[in-house]
C-alpha positions, 0 to 999 in steps of 0.5 A: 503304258506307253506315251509320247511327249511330242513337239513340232517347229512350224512355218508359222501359227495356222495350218488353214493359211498353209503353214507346215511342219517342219521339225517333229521331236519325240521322247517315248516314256513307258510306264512313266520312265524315259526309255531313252528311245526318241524320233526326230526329223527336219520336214522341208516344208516347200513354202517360205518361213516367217521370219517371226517363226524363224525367230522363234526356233532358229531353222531356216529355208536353206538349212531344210533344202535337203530334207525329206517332205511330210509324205517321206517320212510320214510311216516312220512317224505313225509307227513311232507314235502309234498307239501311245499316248501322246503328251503335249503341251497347247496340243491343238496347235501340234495335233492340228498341224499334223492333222492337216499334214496327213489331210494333204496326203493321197491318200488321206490318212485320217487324223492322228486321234484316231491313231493315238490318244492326246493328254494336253499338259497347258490343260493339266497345268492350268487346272493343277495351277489356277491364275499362274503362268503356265507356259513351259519355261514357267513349268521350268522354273515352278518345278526346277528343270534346267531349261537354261539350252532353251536360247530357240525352240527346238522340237526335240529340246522341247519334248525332253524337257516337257517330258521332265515337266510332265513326270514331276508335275504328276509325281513321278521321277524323271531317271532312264531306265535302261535304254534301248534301241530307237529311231534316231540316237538313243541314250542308256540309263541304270535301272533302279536297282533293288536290294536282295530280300536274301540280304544280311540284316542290317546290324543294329548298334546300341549306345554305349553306358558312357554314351547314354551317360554324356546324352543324359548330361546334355540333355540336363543342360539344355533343360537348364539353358532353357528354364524347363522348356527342353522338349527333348527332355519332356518327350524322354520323360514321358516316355519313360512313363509310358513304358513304366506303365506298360510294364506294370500292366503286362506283370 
């Protein structure tokens, strides 16, 4: 299965009073191990940014001057995330943005569920964790991912460590698998390496007479130290016990 774990920067908090996107961060996973292979792009927005916004994630008017608009870079990103899953977290406020970026196209392109699926990780979170904070810094911090580059938002940043959030918050590892090619830079990882079936047996080594004789003193000891409560002790004589029945039942 492939999925997306997606993050968006913005010009403000609601598309219907024309904000914009102005940065997209995606990290691919297939069959629940990061790839390696991500797509990233700055949007210039062609609209002022909140300075509450600008607050929030750093990315200034001036800093996206020179970047491409939506409708320039908007085949790269449908073939990136087309057909996947896409993984985000409060994915109303991502998936709402972009729709109302591909509404502002000529021609419309839809909207973007009907390209890919949405899994909304705040929603998983907040069923998994009922009554706790479930923002992702908390996410964090409950499943110990370093989050400590986390001083602005950055879309990108944010999609990384969501995607180790989502892996341990359902039970899987968060290692690369042997990276590929992708749109933007990609980074390898070593794949899991599995033993040969052909291999030599491990050797089995036993304890020696002398070794078994200084076992059974201590365990002599600590019976003694603890006025017959050595659970040790009371395990290996009912072992013993048991095997000495076996053997009777077997002659």
């Amino acid at each position: 299965m492939r999925q997306i774990v997606l993050d968006t920067e913005t010009t403000g908090l609601e598309p219907s009073q024309g904000h914009r996107i102005i940065e997209i961060g995606c990290v691919e996973i297939v069959d629940r191990k990061l790839t390696g292979n991500h797509y990233h792009q700055y949007i210039r927005p062609d609209r002022e940014i909140d300075e509450g916004a600008i607050e929030v994630h750093g990315i200034t008017n001036e800093f996206l001057a020179d970047k491409p608009s939506f409708h320039q870079i908007v085949d790269d990103f449908l073939e990136f995330v087309s057909g996947a899953e896409l993984v985000i977290h409060n994915a109303p406020f991502d998936v709402g943005f972009i729709d109302a970026e591909l509404s502002k196209l000529t021609p419309k392109r839809g909207v973007i569920t009907q390209v890919c699926k949405v899994l909304d990780t705040l929603v998983m979170a907040r069923e998994k964790h009922p009554g706790q904070k479930n923002s992702l810094d908390a996410l964090c911090k409950r499943y110990g991912v370093d989050n400590s580059q986390r001083d602005l938002h950055g879309a990108l940043l944010d999609a990384e460590i969501l995607a180790d959030v989502y892996l341990l918050m359902t039970g899987g590892q968060t290692a690369l698998s042997l990276g590929s090619a992708s749109t933007g830079t990609s980074t390898g990882g070593s794949a899991i390496r599995r033993l040969s079936a052909s291999r030599a047996p491990l050797p089995v080594i036993k304890a020696s007479e002398d070794e078994l004789a200084a076992h059974r003193e201590k365990l002599k000891a600590i019976e003694k130290a603890s006025g017959g409560a050595s659970l040790w002790q009371q395990l290996e004589t009912q072992g013993s016990a048991r095997a000495e029945e076996l053997a009777e039942a077997l002659d």
